[in-house]
C-alpha positions, -999 to 999 in steps of 0.1 A, spaced: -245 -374 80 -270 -402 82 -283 -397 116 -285 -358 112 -307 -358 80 -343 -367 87 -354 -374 46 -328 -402 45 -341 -416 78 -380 -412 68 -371 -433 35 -355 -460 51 -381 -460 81 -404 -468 49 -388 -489 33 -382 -510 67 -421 -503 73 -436 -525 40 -407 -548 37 -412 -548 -1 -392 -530 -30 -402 -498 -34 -400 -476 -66 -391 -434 -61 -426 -429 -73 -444 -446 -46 -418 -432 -18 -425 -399 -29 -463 -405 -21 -452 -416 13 -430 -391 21 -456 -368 12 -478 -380 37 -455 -379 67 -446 -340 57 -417 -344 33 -427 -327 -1 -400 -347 -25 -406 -352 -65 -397 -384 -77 -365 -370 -92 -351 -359 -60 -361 -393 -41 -340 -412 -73 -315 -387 -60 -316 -395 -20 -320 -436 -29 -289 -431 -50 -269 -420 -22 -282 -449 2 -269 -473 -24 -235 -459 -19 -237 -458 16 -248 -494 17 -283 -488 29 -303 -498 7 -300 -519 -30 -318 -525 -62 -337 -555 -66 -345 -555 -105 -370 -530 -114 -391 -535 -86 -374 -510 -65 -353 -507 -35 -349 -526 -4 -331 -522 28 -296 -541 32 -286 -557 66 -271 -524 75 -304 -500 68 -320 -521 84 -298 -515 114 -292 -480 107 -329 -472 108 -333 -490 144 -311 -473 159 -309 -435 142 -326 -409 158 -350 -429 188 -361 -399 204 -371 -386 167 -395 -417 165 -413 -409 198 -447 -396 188 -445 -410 147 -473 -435 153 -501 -411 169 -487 -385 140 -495 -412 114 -532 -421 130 -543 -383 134 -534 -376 101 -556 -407 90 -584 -389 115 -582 -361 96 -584 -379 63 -618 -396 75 -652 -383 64 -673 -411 74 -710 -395 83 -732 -420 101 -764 -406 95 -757 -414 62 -735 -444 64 -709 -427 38 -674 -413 36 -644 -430 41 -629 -448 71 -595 -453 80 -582 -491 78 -557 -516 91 -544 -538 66 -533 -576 73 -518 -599 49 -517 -637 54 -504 -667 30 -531 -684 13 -523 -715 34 -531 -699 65 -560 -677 50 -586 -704 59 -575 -703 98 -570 -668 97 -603 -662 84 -619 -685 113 -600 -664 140 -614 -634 126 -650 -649 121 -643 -654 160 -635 -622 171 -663 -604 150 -691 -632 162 -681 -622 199 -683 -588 195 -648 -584 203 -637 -557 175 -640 -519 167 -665 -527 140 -683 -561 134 -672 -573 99 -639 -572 77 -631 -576 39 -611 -599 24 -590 -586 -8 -570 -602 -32 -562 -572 -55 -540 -549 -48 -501 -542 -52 -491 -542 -16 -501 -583 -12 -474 -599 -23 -482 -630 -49 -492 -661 -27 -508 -642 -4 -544 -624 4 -554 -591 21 -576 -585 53 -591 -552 60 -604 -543 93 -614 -505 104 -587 -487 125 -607 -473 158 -591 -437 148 -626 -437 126 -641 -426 152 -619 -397 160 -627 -387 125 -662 -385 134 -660 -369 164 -637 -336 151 -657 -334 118 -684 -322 148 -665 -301 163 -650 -324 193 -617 -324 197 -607 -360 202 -573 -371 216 -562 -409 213 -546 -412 249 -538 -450 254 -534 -485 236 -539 -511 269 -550 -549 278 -583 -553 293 -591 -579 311 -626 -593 307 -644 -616 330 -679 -635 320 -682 -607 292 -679 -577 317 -647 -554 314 -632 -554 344 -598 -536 346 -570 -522 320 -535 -548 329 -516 -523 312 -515 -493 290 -493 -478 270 -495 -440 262 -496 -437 223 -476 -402 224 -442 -418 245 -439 -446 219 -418 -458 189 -440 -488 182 -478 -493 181 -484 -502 219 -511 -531 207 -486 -548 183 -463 -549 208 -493 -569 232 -497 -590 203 -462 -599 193 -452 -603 231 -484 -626 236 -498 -607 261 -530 -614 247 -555 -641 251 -580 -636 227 -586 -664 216 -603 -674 250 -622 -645 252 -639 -655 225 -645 -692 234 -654 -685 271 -661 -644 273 -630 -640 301 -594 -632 288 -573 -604 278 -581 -585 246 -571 -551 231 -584 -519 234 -581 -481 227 -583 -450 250 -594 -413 236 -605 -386 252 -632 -358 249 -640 -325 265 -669 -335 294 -691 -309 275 -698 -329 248 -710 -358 265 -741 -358 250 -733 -351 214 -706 -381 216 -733 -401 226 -757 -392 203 -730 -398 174 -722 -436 192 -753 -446 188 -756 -433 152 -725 -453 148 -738 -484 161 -765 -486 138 -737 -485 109 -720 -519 128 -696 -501 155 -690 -520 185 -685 -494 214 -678 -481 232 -670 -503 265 -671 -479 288 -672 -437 284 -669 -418 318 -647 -394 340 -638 -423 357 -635 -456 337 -625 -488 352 -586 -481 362 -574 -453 347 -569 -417 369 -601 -401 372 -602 -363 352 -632 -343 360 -629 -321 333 -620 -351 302 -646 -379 294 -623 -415 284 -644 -441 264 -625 -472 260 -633 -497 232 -622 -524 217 -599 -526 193 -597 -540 158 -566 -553 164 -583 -583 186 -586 -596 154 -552 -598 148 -543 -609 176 -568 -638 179 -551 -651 144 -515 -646 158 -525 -667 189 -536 -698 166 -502 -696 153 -511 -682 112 -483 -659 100 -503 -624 97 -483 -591 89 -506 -559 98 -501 -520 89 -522 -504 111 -538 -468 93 -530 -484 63 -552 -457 44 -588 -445 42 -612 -457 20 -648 -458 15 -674 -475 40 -691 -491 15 -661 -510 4 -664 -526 39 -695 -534 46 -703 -547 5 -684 -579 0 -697 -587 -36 
């Protein structure tokens, strides 16, 4: 029965997702968000029947958690099911963005990182990094300390998510498609080529986690020497609106965006369209990755949310 019905595999994917206990009140919220419409009495209900089945357990009144059998339940139920959760997740965030930037306001989508403290001091330096190379989506990050999903011992590190900008662009009336996650190899500060991409609608995992966790990157010498392999984003965009993207780019830019890297028919690499424009930028994951290459222990839920841009920018 497990494999066939998709609500008890959407609550243990989230309970394997944030690694914490989770209450029936805060599952319901989740579940509402990837399309399942549960109240908290019928997720008690479902979590009840995961007990028996050994899939998940109670740990006090914090919640539930996945046993040693959820979690291998929930890796290996329904793959093909999976394929396409991740871009599902970000265009929903997309959608959830309002950020206007003529007016610097509305709310951006975000990747949320959590470190220990005792390797918040080095992660913070590999982030200062990244963001005084130019190497991220936007050019600053906020620190947090308050809030229930960091765990006690530990502190938070926001960074915007690039599918921002695909908020932007629809809220103009562009439709916007986030095409590929890739390495780009850069050379003297000058992109050069993609080394690899990965399509974001043929995946179970985030294609840029997987560059990071695989260390495929090499961040942390692009930042040092400007040549090395960092991360980066693909979307694309009717060739009609060339010049209203462009327009809005620059408006964005003036708000602390750093993109794009290249915007063409043709960019570096990838198969030429002449009917799609790609503009590849960086991502903000580089500044992930440059703390994962220095060795700190740095968890990260990319499209953790939206909030506003102010929160961002405004670190009293």
């Amino acid at each position: 029965m497990i494999r066939t019905e998709r609500k008890y595999i959407e609550i243990l994917r989230i309970l394997k997702d944030y690694q914490e206990p989770m209450g029936a009140k805060r599952l319901s919220e989740l579940m509402a968000e990837r399309g399942f419409v549960m109240s908290d009495r019928a997720v008690q209900y479902y979590l009840s029947s995961l007990d028996e089945m050994g899939f998940t357990e109670k740990v006090g009144n914090l919640g539930r958690v996945l046993t040693q059998a959820g979690i291998e339940e929930t890796e290996s139920a329904l793959v093909e099911d999976r394929i396409g959760f991740i871009i599902s997740r970000l265009e929903r965030l997309a959608f959830r963005s309002t950020f206007d930037p003529l007016s610097a306001t509305g709310d951006v989508a975000y990747n949320l990182s959590i470190v220990p403290e005792s390797d918040f001091e080095g992660a913070v330096q590999a982030f200062d990094a990244v963001a005084q190379a130019g190497c991220g989506f936007f050019s600053s990050y906020r620190v947090i300390q308050s809030d229930p999903r960091i765990p006690e011992g530990s502190v938070g590190l926001m960074t915007i998510c690039s599918i921002t900008m695909d908020g932007v662009f629809q809220r103009n009336g562009i439709p916007s498609r986030m095409a590929y996650g890739g390495r780009i190899r850069i050379e003297g500060g000058r992109p050069v080529e993609f080394v690899d991409l990965i399509g974001y609608r043929g995946t179970t995992v985030d294609p840029l986690q997987l560059f990071i966790s695989a260390g495929l990157t090499s961040i942390t010498s692009l930042v040092k020497t400007r040549s090395g392999i960092g991360l980066a984003n693909v979307r694309e965009i009717p060739s009609a609106a060339e010049a209203q993207v462009c327009d809005l780019m620059e408006k964005m830019r003036e708000c602390g965006f750093l993109f794009p890297l290249a915007i063409g028919n043709e960019v570096f690499n990838i198969r030429p369209d002449p009917y799609r424009l790609s503009i590849a930028a960086f991502s903000g994951m580089n500044y992930v990755g440059s703390a994962w290459e220095r060795g700190f222990q740095i968890k990260t839920e990319i499209g953790a949310g939206t909030l506003p841009f102010s929160r961002i920018v405004d670190q009293a």
